[in-house]
C-alpha positions in Angstrom: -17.0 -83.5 -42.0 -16.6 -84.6 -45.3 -13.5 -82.6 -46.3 -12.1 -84.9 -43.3 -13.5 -87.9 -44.4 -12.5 -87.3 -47.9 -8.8 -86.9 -46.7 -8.9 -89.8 -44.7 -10.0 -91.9 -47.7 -8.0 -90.4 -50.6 -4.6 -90.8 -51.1 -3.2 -88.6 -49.0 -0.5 -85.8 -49.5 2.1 -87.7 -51.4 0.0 -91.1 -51.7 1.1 -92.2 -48.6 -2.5 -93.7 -47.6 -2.5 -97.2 -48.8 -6.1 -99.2 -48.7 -8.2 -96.7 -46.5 -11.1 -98.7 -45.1 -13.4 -98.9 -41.7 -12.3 -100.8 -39.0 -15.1 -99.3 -36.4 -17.5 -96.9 -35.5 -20.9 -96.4 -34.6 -23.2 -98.8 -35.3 -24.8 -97.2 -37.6 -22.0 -96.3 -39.7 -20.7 -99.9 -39.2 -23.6 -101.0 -41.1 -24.0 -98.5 -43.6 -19.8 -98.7 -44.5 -18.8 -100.7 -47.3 -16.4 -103.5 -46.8 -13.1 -103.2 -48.7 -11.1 -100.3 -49.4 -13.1 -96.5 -49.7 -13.8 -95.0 -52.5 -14.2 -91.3 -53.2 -17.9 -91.6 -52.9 -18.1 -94.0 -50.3 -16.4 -91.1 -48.1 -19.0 -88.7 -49.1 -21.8 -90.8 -48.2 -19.9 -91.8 -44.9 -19.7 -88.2 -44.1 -23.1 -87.8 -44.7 -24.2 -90.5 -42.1 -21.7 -89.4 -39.6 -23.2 -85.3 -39.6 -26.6 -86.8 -39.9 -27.7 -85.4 -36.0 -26.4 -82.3 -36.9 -28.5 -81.5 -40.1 -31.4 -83.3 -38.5 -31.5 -81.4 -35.3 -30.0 -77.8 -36.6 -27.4 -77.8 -33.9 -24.0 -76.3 -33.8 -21.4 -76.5 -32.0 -18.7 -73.6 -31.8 -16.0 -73.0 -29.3 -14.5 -69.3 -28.4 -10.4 -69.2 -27.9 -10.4 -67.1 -24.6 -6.8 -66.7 -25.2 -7.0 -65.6 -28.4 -10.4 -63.2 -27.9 -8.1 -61.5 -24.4 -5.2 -61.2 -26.9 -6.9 -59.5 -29.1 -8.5 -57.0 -26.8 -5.2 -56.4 -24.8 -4.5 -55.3 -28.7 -6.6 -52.9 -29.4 -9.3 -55.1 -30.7 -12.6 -54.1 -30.4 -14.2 -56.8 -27.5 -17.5 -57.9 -30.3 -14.5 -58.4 -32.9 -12.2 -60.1 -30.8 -15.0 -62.5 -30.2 -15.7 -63.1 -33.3 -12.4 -63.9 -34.4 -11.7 -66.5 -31.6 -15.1 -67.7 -32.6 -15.0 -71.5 -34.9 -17.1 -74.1 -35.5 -16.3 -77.6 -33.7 -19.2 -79.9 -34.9 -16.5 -82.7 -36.2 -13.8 -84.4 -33.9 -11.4 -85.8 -35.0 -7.8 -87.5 -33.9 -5.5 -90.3 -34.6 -4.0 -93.3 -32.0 -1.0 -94.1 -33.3 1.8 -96.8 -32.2 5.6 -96.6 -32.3 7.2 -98.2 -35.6 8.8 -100.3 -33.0 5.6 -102.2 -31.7 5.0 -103.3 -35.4 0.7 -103.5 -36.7 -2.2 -104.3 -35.2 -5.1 -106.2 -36.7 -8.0 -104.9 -38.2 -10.2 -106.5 -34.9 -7.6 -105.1 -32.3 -7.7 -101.7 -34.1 -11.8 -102.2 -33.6 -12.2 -103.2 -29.8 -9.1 -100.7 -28.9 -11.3 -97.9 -30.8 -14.2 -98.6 -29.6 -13.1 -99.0 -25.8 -11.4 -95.3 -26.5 -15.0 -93.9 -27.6 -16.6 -95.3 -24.5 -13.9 -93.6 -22.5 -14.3 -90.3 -24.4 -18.5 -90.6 -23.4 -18.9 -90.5 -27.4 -20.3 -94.2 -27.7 -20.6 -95.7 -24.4 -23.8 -98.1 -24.1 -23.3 -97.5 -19.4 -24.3 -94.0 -20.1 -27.2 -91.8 -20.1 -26.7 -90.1 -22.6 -27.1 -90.5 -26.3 -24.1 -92.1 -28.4 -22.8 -89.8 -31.1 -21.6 -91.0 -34.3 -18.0 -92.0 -35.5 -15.8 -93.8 -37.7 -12.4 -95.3 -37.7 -10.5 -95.3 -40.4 -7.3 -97.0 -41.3 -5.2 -95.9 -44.4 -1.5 -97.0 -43.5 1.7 -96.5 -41.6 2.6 -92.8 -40.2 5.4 -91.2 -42.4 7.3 -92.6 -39.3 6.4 -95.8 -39.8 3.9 -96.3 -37.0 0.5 -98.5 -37.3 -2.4 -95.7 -36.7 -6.1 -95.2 -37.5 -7.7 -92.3 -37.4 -11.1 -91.1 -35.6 -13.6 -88.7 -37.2 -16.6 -87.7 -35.2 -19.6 -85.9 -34.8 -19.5 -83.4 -31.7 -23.7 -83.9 -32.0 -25.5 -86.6 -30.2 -28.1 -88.7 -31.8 -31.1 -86.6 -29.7 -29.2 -83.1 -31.0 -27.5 -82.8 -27.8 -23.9 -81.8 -27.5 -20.9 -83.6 -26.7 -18.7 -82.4 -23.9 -15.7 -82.3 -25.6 -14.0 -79.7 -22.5 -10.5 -80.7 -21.7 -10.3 -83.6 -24.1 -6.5 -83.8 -24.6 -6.0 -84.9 -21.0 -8.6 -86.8 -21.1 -7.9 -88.5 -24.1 -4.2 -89.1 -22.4 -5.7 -90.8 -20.2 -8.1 -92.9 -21.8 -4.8 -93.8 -23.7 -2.8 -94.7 -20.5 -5.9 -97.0 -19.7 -5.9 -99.1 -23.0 -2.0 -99.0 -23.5 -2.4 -101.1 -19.9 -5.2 -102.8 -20.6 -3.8 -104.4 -24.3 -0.3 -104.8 -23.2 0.8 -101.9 -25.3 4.2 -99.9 -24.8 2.9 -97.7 -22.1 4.4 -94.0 -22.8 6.2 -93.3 -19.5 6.5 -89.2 -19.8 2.4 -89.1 -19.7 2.3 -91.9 -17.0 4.6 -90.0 -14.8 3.2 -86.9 -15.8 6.3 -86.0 -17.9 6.8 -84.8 -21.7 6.3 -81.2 -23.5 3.5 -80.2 -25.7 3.5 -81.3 -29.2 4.0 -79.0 -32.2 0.5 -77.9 -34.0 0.0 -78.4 -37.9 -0.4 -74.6 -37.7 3.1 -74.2 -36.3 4.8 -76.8 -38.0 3.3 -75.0 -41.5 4.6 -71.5 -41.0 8.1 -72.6 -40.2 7.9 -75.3 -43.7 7.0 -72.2 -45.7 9.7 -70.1 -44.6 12.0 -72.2 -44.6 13.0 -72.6 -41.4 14.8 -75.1 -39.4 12.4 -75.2 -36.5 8.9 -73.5 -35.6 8.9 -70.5 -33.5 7.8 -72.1 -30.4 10.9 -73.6 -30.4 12.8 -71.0 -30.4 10.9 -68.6 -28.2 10.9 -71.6 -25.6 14.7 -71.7 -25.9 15.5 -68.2 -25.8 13.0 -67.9 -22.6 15.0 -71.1 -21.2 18.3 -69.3 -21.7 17.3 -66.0 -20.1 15.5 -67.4 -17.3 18.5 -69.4 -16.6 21.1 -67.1 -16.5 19.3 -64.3 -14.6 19.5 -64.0 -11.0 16.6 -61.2 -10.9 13.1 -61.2 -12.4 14.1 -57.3 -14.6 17.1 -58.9 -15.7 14.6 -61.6 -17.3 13.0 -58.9 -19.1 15.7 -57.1 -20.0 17.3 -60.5 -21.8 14.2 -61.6 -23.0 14.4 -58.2 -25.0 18.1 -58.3 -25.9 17.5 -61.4 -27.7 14.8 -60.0 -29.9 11.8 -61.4 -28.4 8.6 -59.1 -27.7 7.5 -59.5 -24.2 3.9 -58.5 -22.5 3.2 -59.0 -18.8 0.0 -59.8 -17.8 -1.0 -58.1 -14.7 -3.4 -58.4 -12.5 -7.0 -57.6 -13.3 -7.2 -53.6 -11.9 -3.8 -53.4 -11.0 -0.6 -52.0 -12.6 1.8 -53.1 -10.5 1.9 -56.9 -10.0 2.3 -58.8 -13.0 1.3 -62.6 -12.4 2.4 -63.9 -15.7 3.5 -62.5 -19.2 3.9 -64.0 -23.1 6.3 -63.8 -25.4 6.7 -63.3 -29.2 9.3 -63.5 -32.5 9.2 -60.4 -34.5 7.9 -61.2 -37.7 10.3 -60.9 -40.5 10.2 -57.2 -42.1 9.5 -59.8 -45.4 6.3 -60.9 -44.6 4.5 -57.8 -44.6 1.6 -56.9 -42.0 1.9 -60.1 -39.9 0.8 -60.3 -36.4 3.2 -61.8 -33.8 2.2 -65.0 -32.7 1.6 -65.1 -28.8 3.0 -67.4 -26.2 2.3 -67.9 -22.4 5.1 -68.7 -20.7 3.1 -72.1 -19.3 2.3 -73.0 -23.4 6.0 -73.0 -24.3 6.9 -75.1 -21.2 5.2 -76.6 -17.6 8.4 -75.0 -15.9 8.4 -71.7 -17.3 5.5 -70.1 -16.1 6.5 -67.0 -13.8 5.4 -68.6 -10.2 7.9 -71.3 -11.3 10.8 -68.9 -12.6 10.6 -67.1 -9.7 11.0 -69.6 -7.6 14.9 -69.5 -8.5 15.0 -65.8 -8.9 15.8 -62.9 -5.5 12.3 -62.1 -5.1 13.1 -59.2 -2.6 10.7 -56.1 -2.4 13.6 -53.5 -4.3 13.7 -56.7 -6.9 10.1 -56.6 -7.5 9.9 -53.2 -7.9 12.5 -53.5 -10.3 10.7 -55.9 -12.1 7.5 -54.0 -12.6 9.3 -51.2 -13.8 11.0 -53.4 -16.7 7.5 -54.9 -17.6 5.8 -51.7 -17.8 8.6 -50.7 -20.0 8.2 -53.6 -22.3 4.5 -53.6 -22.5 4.7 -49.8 -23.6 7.9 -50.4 -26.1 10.5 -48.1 -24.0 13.6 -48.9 -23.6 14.7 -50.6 -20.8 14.8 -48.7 -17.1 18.4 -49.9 -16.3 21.1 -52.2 -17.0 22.6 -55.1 -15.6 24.9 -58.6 -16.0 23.2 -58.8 -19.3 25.0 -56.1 -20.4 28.5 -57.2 -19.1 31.1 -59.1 -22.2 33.2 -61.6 -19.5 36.8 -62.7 -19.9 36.9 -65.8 -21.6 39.0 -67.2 -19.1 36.0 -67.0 -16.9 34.5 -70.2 -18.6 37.0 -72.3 -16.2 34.9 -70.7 -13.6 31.6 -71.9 -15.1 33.1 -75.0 -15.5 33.6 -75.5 -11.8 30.2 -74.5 -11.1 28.9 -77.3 -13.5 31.4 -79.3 -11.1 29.7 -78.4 -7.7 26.0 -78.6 -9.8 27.2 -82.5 -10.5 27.9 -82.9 -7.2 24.9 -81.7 -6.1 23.4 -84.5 -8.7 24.9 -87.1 -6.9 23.0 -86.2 -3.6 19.4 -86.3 -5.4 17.8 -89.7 -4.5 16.3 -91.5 -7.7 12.6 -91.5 -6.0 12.9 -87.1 -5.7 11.2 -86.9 -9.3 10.6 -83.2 -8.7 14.6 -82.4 -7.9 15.3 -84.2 -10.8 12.6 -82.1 -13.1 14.4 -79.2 -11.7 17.9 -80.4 -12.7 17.0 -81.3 -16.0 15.8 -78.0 -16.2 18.3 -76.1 -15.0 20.8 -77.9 -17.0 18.6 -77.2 -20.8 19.0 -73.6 -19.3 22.9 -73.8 -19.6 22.8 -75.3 -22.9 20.3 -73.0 -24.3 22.4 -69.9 -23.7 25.1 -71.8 -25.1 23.2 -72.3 -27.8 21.7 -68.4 -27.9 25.8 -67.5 -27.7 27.0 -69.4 -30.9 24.5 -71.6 -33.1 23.3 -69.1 -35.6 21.0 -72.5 -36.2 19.8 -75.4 -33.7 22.5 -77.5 -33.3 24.1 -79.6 -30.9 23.4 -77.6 -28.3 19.8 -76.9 -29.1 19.0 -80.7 -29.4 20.8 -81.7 -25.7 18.4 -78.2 -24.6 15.3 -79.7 -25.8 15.9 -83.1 -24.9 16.4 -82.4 -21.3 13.8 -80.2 -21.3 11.3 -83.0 -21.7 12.4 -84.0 -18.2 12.0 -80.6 -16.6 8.1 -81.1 -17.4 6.3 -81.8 -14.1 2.6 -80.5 -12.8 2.7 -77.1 -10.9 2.1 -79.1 -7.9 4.9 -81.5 -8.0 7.8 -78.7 -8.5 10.4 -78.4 -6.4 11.8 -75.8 -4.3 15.4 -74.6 -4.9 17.0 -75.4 -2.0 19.0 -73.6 0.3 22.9 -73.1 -0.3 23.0 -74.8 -3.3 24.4 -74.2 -6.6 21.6 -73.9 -9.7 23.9 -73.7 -12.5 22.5 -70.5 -13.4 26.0 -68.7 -13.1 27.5 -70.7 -15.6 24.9 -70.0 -17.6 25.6 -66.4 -17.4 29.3 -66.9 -17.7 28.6 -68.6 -21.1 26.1 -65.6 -22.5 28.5 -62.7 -21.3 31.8 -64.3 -22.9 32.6 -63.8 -26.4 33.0 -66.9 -28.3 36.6 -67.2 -29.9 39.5 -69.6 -29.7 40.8 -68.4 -26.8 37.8 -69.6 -25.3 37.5 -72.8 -26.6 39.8 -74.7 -23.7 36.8 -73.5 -21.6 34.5 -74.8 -23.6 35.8 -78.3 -23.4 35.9 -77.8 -19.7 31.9 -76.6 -19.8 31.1 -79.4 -22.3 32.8 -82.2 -20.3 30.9 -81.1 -16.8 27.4 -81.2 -18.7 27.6 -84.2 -20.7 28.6 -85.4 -17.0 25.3 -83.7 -15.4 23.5 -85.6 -18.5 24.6 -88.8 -17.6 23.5 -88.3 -14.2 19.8 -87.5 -15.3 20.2 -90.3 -17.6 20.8 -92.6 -15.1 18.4 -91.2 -12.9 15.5 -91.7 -15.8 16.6 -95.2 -16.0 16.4 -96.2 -12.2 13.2 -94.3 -12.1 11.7 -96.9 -14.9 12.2 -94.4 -18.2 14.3 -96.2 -20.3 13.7 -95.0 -23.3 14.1 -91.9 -22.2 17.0 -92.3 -20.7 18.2 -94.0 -24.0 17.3 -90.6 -25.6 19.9 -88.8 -23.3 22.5 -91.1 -23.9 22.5 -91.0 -27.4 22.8 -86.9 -27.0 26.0 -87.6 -24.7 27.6 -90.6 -27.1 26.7 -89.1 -30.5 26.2 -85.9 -30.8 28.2 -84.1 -27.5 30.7 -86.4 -28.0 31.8 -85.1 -31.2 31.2 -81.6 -30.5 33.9 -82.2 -28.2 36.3 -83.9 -30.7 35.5 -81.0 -32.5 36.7 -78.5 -29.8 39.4 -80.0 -28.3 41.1 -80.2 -31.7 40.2 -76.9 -32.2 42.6 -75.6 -29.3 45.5 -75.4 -31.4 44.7 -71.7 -33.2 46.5 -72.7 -37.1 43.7 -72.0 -39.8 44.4 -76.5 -41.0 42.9 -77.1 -38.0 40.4 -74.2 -37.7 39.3 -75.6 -41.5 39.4 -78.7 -40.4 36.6 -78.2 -37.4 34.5 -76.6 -39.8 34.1 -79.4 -41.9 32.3 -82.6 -40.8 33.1 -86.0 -40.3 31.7 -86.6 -43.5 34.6 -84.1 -45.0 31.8 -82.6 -47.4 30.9 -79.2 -45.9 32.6 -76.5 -46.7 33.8 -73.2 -44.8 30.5 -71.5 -46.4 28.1 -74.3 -44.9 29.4 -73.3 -41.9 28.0 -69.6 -41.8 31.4 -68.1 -42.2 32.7 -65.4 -44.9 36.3 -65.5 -46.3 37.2 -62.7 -44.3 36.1 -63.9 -41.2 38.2 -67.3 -41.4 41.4 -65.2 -42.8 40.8 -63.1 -39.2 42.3 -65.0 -36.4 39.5 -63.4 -33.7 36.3 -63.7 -35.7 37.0 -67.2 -36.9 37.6 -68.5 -33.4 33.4 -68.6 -33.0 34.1 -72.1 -32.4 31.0 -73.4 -31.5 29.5 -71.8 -35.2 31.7 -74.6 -36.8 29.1 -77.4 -35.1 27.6 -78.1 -37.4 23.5 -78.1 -37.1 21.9 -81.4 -36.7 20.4 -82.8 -39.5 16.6 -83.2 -38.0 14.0 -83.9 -40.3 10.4 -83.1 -40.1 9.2 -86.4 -38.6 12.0 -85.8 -36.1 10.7 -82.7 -33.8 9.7 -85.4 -31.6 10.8 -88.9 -30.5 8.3 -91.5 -31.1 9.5 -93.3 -27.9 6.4 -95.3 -27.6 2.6 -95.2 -26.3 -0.6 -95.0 -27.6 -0.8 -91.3 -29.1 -3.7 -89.0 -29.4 -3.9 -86.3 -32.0 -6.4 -84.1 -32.2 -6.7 -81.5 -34.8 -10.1 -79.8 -35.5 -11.1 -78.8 -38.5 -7.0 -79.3 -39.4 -7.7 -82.8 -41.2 -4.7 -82.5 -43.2 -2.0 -83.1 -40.7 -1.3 -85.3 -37.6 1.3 -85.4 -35.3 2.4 -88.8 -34.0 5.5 -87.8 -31.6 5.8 -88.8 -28.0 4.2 -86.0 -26.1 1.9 -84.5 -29.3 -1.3 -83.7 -29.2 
């Protein structure tokens, strides 16, 4: 509690925190806070008064990471070890309500009621209940790095009679209590968690191993791409697999419990750099990357016939034991480039289809926004060595594909999915004589983005649908500038696509060697000269909006205040 506390009240990272004081909280710690900015040892003794049940009473609270502890023993780990590991103390809550930049500051008093109605519906400090309150403060120390009005909530997980607070399932719960006072105060309401929309947030733990090495994104985000791409271009559950390995991810099925042949869902991992030493893979379910790509939800789209499912077992087994795989199939296929006119006219049928969706079928929408972040994440997996363009427009619609298991939508019958042009694209070898199909392919899904745009927008998500079409106007748009100048196979206008608008970056920036632009094959990877978006760190997610809960125990030196973070 008081490292927290301490944070909250100091300057911060980079002395971002400016005048850190209470604004509510128990009303015991309302009386015993000083008035006017914290000090150093006013946090101390404020932690001190906060953990006060807890010393007093001897109780602790701990919570065991199932998921962890059955990783673990599915390792090798002993089951009293695993246990221990996924074992961590939880006696202090703590999270963060945070506005968008766009609905400017709050007072000090709002802050107070708004804080104190969220406590009442968390059952921490609610005066209607039987039980006994638990102590808490708010604190408020600033704008986010984004620029959004926030305070911050630290808490004691102890009651005031050494009882426990059920803190079980408090991110929805807290996501709802937010939907209640974002209506209740006249507050932007965040429409992806009213309509049950949005993706999971990146953790502090995440976000930290990409920052120290250096990488662009955190490996979430590329396992949830990669799995996008390779669900979307297979037509069979072993082909999955079988991509899913060719890409360089480790898979493990999880089957079910005394059985070895029916696998009812698996998790995925990124190798760990040969430079890091004796690192263990970090494990995803398929439902923690993304609500539509758990395996009762891929298969819904895949042939699930008797001789398929066989097939898949066998291609699980194989990459749960490490052997190669059992068989090969479209994955292994290189394509004609000339097929990409193909793909393009299934994009053209898939828009079609679009236009048949009513606005009120939320859960065929989902499933097209889905389907259509499959086809730019293989394009993506095919020819950004780094999240560009194509990554971005993957993730974005992505946040529409995000429905509850309940609410999906069956494929239906005789229509297109758009999953062969996403094979098409991952079987063709990028190079100028493909880039006239790409401007075909581009021009068909910045059309099926518009239509899900639209759709957003009729269906009350505006700023979503303001998201989208800045992907199509800005970013696609110029990707295709890019392309369709790059038809004409000279080297001028080769160098030419390579460097930006901006004229400043030069053939090397682009990823390519001197021999590889003086070769008039190798330098036609035309989609390698998009350049990456610029995305900074307070980027990863667009802060669209809504009262935002963050909860990070025992993590009380980062928050996340992104639409959709947690």
């Amino acid at each position: 509690m008081t490292g927290l506390v301490v944070y909250l009240a100091g300057p911060g990272k980079s002395n971002e925190h400016e005048n850190p004081h209470v604004v509510a909280g128990h009303e015991s710690i309302v009386f015993a806070a000083p008035a006017g900015e914290l000090s150093h040892e006013d946090a101390i003794a404020l932690a001190g008064e906060l953990d006060t049940a807890r010393v007093v009473f001897g109780t602790e609270v701990s919570v065991t990471s199932r998921r962890k502890m059955n990783a673990a023993i599915d390792d090798g780990v002993p089951r009293s070890v695993a246990l221990a590991d996924a074992t961590s103390d939880q006696n202090v809550w703590h999270c963060s309500l945070s506005l968008s930049p766009e609905e400017g500051e709050l007072s000090d008093e709002k802050w107070a009621t708004i804080a104190a109605d969220f406590m009442k519906e968390m059952d921490f400090d609610n005066a209607d209940s039987p039980r006994a309150p638990a102590r808490w403060v708010a604190i408020r120390h600033g704008k986010t790095t984004a620029g959004g009005d926030h305070i911050h909530i630290a808490a004691s997980a102890v009651r005031e009679d050494g009882t426990k607070v059920n803190t079980f399932n408090d991110f929805k719960r807290a996501q709802a209590a937010c939907n209640t006072l974002e209506h209740r105060y006249g507050l932007d309401v965040l429409q992806s968690r009213e309509q049950q929309l949005g993706g999971r947030g990146t953790k502090p733990a995440e976000q930290g191993r990409a920052d120290r090495a250096h990488l662009p994104e955190t490996g979430r985000d590329v396992l949830e791409r990669r799995v996008r791409a390779a669900a979307t271009a297979s037509k069979t559950e072993a082909e999955f697999v079988r991509r899913l390995r060719g890409s360089g991810v480790l898979v493990r099925p999880r089957f079910t419990k005394g059985t070895t042949d029916t696998v009812e869902g698996y998790s995925v991992a990124l190798r760990p750099n040969q430079g890091e030493g004796p690192v263990a893979p970090v494990w995803y379910g398929g439902g923690k990357l993304s609500k539509d790509l758990t395996l009762p939800r891929l298969r819904s789209e895949w042939d699930t016939s008797t001789e398929e499912s066989a097939n898949a077992v066998d291609e699980w087994t194989a990459a749960k034991t490490g052997n190669p795989a059992k068989r090969s199939g479209p994955e292994a296929v290189v394509a004609d480039p000339k097929l990409l006119a193909r793909a393009a006219k299934d994009l053209e049928r898939w828009n079609d289809y679009l236009t048949s969706i009513p606005v009120t079928d939320r859960a065929q929408w989902a499933r097209a926004a889905g389907r259509t972040s499959g086809v730019f994440a293989a394009w993506s997996a095919k020819v950004e060595t780094r999240p560009g363009p194509l990554a971005h427009a993957s993730k974005q619609l992505a946040r529409a594909a995000q429905l509850p298991a309940y609410q999906r939508a069956a494929k239906p019958a005789g229509v297109v999915s758009a999953g062969g042009a996403a094979l098409i694209v991952m079987a063709c070898k990028p190079g100028l004589d493909a880039t006239t199909g790409y401007v075909l392919l581009l021009r068909q899904l910045m059309k099926a983005t518009e239509a899900i745009a639209a759709a957003s927008r009729a269906a009350g998500d505006a700023a979503y649908a303001h998201d989208l079409e800045v992907v199509t106007r800005e970013r696609l748009s110029a990707v295709h500038a890019r392309l369709e100048a790059a038809q004409s196979p000279s080297m001028t206008q080769t160098s030419a696509i390579v460097g930006d608008r901006d004229a400043h970056v030069a053939s090397e920036s682009s990823g390519y060697t001197a021999a590889e632009l003086a070769d008039a094959e190798e330098a036609a990877h035309v989609a390698e000269t998009m350049r990456p978006a610029q995305t900074s760190r307070n980027q990863i997610e667009d802060p669209n909006g809504g009262l935002n809960r963050v909860a990070h125990p025992k993590a009380p030196h980062r928050s996340r205040d992104g639409k959709g973070g947690r």
